[in-house]
N, CA, C and O atoms as CSV, one atom per row, in Angstrom:
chain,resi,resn,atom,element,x,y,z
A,1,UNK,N,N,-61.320,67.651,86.317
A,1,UNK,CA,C,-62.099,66.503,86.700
A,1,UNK,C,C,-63.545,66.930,86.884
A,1,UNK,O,O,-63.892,67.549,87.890
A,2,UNK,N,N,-64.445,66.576,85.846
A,2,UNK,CA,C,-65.730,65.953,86.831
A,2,UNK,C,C,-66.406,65.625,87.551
A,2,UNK,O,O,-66.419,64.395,87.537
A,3,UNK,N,N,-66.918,65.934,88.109
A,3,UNK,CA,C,-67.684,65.393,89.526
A,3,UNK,C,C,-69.241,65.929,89.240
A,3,UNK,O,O,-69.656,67.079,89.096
A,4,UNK,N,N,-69.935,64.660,89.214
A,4,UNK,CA,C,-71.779,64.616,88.866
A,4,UNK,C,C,-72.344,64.686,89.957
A,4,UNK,O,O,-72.290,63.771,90.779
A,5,UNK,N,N,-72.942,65.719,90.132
A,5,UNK,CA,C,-73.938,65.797,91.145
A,5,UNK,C,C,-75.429,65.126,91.289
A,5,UNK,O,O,-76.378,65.524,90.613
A,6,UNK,N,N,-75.518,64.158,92.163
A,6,UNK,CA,C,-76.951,63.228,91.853
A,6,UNK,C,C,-77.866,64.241,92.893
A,6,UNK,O,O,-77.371,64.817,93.861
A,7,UNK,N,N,-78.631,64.291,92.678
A,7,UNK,CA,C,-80.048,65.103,93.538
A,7,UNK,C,C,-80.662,63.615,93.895
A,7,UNK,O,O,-80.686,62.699,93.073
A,8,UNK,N,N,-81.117,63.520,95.145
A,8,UNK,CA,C,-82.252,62.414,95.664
A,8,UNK,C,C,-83.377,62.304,94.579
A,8,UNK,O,O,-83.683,61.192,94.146
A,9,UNK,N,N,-83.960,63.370,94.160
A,9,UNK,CA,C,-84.664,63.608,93.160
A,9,UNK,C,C,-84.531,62.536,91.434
A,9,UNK,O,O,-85.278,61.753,90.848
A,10,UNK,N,N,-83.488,62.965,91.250
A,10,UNK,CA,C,-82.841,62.653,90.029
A,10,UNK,C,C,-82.710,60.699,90.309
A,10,UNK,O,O,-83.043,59.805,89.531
A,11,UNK,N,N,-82.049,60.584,91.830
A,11,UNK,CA,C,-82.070,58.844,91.791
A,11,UNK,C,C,-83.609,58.467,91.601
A,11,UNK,O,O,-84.050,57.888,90.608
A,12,UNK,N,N,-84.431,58.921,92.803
A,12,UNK,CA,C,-85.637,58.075,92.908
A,12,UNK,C,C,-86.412,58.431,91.053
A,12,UNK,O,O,-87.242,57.725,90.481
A,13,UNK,N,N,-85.966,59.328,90.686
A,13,UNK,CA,C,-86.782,59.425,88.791
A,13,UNK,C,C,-86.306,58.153,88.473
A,13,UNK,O,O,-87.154,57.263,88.404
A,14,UNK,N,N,-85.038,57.842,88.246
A,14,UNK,CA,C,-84.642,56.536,87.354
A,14,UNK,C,C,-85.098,55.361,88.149
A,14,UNK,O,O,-85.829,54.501,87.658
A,15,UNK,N,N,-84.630,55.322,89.481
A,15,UNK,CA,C,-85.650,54.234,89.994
A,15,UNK,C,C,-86.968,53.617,89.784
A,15,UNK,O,O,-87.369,52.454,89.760
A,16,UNK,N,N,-87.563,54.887,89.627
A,16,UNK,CA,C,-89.079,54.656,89.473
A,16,UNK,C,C,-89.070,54.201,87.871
A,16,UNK,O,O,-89.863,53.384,87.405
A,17,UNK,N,N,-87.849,54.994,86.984
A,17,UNK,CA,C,-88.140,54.487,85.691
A,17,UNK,C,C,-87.502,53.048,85.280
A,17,UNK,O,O,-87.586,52.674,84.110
A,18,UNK,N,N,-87.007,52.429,86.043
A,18,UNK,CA,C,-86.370,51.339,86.228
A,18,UNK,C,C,-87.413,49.852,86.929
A,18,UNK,O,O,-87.353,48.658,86.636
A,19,UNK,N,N,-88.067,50.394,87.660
A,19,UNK,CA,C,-89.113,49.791,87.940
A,19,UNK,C,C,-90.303,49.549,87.131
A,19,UNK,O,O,-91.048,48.572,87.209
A,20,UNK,N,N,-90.420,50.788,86.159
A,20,UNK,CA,C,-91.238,50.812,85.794
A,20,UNK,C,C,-90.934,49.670,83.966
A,20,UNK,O,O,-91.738,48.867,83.494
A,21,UNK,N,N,-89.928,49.948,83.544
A,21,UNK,CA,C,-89.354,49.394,82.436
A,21,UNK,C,C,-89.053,47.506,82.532
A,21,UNK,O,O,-89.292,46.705,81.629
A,22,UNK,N,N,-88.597,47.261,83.619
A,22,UNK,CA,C,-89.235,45.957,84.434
A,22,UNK,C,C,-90.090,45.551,84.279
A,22,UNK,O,O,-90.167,44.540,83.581
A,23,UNK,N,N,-91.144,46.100,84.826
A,23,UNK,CA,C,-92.770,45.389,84.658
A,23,UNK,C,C,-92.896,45.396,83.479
A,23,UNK,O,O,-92.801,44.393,82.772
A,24,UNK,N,N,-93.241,47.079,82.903
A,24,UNK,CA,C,-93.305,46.204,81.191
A,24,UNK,C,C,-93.281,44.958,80.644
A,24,UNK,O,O,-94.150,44.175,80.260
A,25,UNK,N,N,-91.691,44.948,80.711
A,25,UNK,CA,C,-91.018,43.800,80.057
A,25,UNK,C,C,-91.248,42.447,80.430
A,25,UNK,O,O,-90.957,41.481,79.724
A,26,UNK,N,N,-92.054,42.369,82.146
A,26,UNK,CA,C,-92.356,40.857,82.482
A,26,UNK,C,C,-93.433,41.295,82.061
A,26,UNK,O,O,-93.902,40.209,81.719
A,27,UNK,N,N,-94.337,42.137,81.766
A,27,UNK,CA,C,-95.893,41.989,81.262
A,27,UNK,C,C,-95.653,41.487,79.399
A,27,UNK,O,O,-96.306,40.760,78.651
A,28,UNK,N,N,-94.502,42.235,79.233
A,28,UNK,CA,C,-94.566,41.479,77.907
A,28,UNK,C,C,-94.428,39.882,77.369
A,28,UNK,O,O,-94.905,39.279,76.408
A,29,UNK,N,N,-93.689,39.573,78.286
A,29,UNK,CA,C,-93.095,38.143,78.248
A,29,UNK,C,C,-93.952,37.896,78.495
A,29,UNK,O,O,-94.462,37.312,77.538
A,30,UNK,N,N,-95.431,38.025,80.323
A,30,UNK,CA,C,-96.225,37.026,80.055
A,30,UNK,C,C,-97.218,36.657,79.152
A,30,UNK,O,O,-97.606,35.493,79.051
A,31,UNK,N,N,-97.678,37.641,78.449
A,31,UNK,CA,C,-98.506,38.025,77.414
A,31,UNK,C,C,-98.016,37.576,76.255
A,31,UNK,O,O,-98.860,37.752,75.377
A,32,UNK,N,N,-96.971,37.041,75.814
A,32,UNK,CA,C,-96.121,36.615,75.218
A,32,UNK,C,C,-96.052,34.955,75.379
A,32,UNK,O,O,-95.891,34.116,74.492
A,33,UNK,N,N,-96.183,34.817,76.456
A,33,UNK,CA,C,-96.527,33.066,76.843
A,33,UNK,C,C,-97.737,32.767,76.394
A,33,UNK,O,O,-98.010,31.993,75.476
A,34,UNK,N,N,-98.634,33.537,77.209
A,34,UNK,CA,C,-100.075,32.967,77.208
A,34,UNK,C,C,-100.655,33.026,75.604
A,34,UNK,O,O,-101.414,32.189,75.114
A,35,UNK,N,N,-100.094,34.251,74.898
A,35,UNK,CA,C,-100.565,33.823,73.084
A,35,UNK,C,C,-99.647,32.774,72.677
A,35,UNK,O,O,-100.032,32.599,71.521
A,36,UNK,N,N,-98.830,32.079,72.828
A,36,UNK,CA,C,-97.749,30.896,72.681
A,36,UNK,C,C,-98.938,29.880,72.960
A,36,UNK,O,O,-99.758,29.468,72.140
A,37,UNK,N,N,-98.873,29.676,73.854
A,37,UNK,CA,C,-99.805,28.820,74.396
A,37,UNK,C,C,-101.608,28.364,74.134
A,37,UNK,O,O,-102.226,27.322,74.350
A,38,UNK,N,N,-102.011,29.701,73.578
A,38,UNK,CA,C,-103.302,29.869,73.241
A,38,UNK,C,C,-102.798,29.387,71.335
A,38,UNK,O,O,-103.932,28.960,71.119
A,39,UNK,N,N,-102.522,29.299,70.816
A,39,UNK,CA,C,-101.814,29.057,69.416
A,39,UNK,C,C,-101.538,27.438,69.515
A,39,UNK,O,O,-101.682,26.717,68.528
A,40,UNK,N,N,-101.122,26.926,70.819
A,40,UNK,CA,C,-100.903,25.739,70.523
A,40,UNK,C,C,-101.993,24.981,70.728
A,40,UNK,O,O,-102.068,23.920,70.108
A,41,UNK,N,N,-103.309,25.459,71.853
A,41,UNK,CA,C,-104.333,24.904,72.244
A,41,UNK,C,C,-105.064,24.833,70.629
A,41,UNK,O,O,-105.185,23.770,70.021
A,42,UNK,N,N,-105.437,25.944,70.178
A,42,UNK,CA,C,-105.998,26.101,68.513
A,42,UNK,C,C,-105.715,24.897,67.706
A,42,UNK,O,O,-106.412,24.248,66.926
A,43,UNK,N,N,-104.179,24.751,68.219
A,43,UNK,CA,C,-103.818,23.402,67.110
A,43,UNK,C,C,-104.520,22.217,67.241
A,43,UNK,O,O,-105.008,21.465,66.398
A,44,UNK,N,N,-104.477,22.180,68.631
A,44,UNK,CA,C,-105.075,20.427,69.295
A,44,UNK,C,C,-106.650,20.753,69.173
A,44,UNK,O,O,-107.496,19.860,69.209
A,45,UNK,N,N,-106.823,21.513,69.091
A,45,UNK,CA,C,-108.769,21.814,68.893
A,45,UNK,C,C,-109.383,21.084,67.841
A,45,UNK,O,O,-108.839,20.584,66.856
A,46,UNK,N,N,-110.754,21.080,68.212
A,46,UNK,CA,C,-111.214,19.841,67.018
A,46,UNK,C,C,-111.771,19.821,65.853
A,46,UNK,O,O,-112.612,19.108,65.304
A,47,UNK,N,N,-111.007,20.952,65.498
A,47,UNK,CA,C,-110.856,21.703,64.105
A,47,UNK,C,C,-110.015,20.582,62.834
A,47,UNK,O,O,-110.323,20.440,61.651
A,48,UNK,N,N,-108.834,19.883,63.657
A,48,UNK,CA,C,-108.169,19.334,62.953
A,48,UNK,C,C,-107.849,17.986,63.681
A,48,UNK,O,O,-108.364,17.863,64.793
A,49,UNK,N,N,-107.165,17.077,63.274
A,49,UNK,CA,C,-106.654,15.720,63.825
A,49,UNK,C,C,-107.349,14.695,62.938
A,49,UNK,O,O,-107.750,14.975,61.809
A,50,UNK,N,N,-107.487,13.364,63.562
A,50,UNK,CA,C,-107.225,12.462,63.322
A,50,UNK,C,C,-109.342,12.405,62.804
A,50,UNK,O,O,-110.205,12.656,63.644
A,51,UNK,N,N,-109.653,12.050,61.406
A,51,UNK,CA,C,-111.026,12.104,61.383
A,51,UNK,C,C,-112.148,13.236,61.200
A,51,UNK,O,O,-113.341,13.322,60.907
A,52,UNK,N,N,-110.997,14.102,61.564
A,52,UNK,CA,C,-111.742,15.256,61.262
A,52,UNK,C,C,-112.300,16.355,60.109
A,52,UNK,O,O,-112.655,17.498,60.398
A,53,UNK,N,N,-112.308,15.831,58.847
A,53,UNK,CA,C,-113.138,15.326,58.042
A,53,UNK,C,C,-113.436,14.507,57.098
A,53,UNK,O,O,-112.818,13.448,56.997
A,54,UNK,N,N,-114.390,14.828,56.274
A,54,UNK,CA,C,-115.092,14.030,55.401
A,54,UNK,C,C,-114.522,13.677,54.362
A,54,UNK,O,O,-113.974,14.685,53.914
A,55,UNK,N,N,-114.292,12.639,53.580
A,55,UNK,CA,C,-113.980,12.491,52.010
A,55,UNK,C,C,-113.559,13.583,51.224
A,55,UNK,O,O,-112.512,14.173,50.959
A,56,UNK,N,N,-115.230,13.657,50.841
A,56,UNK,CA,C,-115.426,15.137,49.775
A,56,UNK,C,C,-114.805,16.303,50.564
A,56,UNK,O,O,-114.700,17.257,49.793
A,57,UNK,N,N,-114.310,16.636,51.909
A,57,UNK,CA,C,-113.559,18.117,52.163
A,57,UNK,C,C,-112.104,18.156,51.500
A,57,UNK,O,O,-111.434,19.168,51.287
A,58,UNK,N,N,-111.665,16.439,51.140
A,58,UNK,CA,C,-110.448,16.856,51.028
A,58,UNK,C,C,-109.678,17.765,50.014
A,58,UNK,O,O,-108.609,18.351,50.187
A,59,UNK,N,N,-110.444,17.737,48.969
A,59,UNK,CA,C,-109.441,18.647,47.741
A,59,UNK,C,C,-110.258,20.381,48.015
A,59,UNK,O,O,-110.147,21.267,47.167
A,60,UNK,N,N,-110.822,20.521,48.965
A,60,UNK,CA,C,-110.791,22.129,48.951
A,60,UNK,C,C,-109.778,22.239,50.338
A,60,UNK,O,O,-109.374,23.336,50.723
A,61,UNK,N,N,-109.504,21.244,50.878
A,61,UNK,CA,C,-108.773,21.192,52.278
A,61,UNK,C,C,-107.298,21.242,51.703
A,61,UNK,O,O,-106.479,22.051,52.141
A,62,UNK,N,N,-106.998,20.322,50.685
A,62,UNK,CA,C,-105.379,20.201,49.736
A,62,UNK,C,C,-105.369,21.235,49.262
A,62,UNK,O,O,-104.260,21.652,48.927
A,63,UNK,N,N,-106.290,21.912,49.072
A,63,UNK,CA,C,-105.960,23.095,47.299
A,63,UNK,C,C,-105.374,24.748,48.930
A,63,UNK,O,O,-104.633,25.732,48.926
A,64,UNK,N,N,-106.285,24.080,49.947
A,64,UNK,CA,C,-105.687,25.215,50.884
A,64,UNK,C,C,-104.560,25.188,51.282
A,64,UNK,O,O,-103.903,26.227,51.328
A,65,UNK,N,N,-103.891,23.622,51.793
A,65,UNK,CA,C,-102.621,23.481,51.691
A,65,UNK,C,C,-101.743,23.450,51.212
A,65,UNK,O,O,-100.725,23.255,51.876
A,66,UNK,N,N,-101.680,23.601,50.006
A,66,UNK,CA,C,-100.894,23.597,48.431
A,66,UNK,C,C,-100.544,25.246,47.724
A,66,UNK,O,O,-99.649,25.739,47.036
A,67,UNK,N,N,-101.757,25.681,48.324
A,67,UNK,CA,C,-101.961,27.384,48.028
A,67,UNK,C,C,-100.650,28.021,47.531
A,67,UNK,O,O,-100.492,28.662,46.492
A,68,UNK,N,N,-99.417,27.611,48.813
A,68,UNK,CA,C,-98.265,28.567,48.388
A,68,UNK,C,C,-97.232,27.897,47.665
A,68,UNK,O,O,-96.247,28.557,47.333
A,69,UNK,N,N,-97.317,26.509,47.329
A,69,UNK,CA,C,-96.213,25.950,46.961
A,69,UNK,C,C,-95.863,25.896,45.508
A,69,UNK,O,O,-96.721,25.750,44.637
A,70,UNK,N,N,-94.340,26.040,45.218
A,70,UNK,CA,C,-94.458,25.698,43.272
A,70,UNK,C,C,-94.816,24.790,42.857
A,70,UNK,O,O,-94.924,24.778,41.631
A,71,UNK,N,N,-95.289,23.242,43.805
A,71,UNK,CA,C,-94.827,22.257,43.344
A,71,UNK,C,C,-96.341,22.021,43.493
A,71,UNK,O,O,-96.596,20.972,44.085
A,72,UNK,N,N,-97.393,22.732,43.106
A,72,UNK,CA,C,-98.839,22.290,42.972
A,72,UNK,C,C,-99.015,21.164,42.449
A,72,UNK,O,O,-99.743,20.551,43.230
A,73,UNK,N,N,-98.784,20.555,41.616
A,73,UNK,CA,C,-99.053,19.332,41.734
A,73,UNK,C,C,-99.074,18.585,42.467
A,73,UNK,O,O,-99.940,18.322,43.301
A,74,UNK,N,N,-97.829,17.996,42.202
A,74,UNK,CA,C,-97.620,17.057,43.597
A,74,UNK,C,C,-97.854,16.918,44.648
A,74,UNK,O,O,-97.614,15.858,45.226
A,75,UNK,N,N,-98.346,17.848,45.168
A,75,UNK,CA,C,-98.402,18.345,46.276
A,75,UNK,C,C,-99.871,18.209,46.733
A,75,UNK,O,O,-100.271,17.897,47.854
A,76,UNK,N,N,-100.631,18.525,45.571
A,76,UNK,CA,C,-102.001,17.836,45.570
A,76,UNK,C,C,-102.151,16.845,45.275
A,76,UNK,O,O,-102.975,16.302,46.011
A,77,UNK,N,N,-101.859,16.354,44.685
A,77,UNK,CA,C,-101.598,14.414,44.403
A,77,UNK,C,C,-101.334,14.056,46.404
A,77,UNK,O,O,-102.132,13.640,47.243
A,78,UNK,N,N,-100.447,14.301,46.470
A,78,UNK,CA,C,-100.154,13.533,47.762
A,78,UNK,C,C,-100.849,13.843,48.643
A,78,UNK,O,O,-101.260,12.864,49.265
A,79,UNK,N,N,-101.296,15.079,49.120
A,79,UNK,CA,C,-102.356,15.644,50.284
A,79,UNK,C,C,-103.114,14.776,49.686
A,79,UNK,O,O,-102.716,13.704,50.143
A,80,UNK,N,N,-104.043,14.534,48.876
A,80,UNK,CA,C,-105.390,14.171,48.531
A,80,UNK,C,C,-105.262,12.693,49.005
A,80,UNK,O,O,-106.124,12.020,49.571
A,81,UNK,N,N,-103.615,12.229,48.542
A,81,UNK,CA,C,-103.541,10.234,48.685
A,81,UNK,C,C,-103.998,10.499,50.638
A,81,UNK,O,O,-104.849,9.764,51.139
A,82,UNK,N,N,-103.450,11.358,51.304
A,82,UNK,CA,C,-103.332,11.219,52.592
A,82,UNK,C,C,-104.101,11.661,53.205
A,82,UNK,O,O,-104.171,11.056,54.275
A,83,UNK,N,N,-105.102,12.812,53.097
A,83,UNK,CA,C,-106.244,13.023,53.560
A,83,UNK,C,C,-107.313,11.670,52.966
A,83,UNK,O,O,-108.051,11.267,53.865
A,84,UNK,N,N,-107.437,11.157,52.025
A,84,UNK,CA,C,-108.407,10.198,52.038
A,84,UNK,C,C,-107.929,9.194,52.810
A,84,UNK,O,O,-108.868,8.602,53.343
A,85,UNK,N,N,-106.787,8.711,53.122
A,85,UNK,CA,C,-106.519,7.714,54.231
A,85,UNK,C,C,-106.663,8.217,55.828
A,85,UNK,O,O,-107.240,7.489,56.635
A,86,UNK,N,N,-105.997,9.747,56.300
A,86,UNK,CA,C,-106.121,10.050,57.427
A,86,UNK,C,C,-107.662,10.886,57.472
A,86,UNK,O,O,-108.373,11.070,58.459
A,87,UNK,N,N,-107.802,11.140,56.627
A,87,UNK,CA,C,-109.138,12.424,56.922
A,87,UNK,C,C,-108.565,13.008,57.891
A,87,UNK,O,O,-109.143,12.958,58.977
A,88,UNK,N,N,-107.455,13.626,57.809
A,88,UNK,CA,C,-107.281,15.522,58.657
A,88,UNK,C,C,-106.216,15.705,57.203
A,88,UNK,O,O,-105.913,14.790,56.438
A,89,UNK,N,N,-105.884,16.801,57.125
A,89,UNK,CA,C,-105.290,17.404,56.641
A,89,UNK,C,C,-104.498,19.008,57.348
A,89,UNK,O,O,-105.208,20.013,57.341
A,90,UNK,N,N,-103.500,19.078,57.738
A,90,UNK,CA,C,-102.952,20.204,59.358
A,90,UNK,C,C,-103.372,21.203,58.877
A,90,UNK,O,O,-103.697,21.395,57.705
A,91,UNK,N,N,-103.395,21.925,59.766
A,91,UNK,CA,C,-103.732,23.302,59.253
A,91,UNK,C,C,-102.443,24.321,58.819
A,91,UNK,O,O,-101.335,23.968,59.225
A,92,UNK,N,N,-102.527,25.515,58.049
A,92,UNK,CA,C,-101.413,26.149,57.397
A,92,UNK,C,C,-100.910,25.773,55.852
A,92,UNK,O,O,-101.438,24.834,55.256
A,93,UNK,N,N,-99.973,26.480,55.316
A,93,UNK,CA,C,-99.818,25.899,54.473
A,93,UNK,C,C,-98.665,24.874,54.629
A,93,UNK,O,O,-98.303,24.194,53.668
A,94,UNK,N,N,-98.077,24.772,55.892
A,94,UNK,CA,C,-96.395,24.171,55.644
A,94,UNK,C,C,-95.949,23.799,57.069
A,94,UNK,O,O,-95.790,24.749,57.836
A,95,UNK,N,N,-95.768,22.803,57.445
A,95,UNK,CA,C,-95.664,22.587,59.093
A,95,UNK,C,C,-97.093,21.435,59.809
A,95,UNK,O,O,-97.831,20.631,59.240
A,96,UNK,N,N,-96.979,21.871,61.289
A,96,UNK,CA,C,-98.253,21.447,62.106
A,96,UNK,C,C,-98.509,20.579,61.613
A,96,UNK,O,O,-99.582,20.740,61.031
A,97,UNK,N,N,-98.086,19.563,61.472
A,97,UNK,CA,C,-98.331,18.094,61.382
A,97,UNK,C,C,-98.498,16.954,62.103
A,97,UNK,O,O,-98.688,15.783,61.774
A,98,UNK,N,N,-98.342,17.780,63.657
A,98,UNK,CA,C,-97.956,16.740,64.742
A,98,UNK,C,C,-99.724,17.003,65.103
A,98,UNK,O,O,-100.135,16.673,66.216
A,99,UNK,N,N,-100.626,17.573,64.139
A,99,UNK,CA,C,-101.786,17.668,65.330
A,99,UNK,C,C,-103.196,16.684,64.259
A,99,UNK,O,O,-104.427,16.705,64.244
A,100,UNK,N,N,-101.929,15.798,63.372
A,100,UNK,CA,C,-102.737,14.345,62.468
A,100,UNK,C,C,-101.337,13.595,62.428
A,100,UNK,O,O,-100.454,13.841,61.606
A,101,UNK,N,N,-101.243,12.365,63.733
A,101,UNK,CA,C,-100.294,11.435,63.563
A,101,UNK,C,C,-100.022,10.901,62.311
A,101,UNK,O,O,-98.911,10.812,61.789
A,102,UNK,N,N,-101.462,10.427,61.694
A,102,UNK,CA,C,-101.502,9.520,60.168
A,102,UNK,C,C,-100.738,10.067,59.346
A,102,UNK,O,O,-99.991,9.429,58.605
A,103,UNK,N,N,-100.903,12.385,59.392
A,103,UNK,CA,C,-100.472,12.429,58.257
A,103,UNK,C,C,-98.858,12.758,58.070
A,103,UNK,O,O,-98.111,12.993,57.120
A,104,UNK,N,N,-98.710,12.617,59.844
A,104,UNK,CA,C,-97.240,13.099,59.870
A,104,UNK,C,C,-96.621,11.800,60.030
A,104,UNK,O,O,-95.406,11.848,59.836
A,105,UNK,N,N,-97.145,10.467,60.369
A,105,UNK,CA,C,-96.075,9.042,60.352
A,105,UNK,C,C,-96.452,8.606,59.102
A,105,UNK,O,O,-96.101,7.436,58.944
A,106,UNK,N,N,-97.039,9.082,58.121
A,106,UNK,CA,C,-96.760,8.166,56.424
A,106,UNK,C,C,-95.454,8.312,55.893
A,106,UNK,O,O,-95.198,9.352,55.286
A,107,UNK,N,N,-94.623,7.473,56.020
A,107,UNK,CA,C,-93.574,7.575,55.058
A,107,UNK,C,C,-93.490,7.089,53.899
A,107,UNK,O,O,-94.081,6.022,53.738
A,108,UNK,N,N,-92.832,7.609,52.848
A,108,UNK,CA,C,-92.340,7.110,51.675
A,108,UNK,C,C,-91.376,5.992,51.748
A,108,UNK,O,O,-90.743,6.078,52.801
A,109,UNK,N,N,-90.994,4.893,50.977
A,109,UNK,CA,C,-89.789,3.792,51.036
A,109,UNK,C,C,-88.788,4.570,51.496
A,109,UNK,O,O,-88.724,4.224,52.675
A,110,UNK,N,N,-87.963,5.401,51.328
A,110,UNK,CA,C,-87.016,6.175,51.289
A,110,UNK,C,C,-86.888,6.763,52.937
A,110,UNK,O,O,-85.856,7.320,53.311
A,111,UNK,N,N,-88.131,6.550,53.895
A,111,UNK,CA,C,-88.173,7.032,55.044
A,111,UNK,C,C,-88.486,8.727,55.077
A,111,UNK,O,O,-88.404,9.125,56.239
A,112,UNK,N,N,-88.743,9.566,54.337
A,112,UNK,CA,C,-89.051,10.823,53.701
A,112,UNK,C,C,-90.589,11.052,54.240
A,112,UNK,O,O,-91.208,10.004,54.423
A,113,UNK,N,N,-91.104,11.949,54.445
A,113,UNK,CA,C,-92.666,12.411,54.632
A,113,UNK,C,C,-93.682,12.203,53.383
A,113,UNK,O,O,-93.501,12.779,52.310
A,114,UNK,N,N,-94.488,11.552,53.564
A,114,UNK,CA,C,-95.045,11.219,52.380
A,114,UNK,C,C,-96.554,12.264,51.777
A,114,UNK,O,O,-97.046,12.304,50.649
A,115,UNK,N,N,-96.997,13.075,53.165
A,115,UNK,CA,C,-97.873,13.911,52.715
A,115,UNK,C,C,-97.240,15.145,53.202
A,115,UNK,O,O,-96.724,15.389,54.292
A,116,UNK,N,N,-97.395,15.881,52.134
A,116,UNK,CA,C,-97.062,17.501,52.621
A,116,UNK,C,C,-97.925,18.030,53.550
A,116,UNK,O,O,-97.765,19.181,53.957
């Protein structure tokens, strides 16, 4: 049989490394919130939404949103129908749509999203 000998020494090491592996990990999480959070403020900024720009921005604004998709066409066809009605166009290539109501409540007959 076995029998482990702990030294006072040996507990308070892991303690301290136990304490210490703790904080970390809530420093990571909060740091972890606050860029969560700083990412979503960016979105609502008045970079983008409802008006936020001009006519003429829209097809260098579509050709940015379209960038990754196969379906370039279409895809510019429809950004372009919906930025000239909403003037925003979201930012990214795919998503974030909730930060231009216009361009995220256009539906197609079919009830489908009508601007990418």
């Amino acid at each position: 049989m076995y029998i482990h000998n702990f030294s006072s020494n040996n507990i308070r090491n892991l303690l301290a490394m136990t304490k210490l592996a703790c904080f970390f990990l809530l420093l990571f999480l909060a740091i972890s919130q606050v860029m969560a959070n700083e990412t979503q403020y960016q979105l609502h900024s008045g970079n983008y939404g409802p008006g936020s720009l001009k006519s003429y921005q829209c097809p260098s604004q579509c050709s940015r949103r379209c960038s990754k998709t196969q379906y370039h066409k279409p895809c510019m066809f429809f950004c372009q129908k919906c930025c000239s009605k909403c003037l925003c166009v979201p930012p990214g290539f795919y998503g974030n749509k909730q930060v231009c109501p216009c361009y995220n409540n256009w539906k197609t007959k079919g009830g489908g999203p009508k601007c990418p």
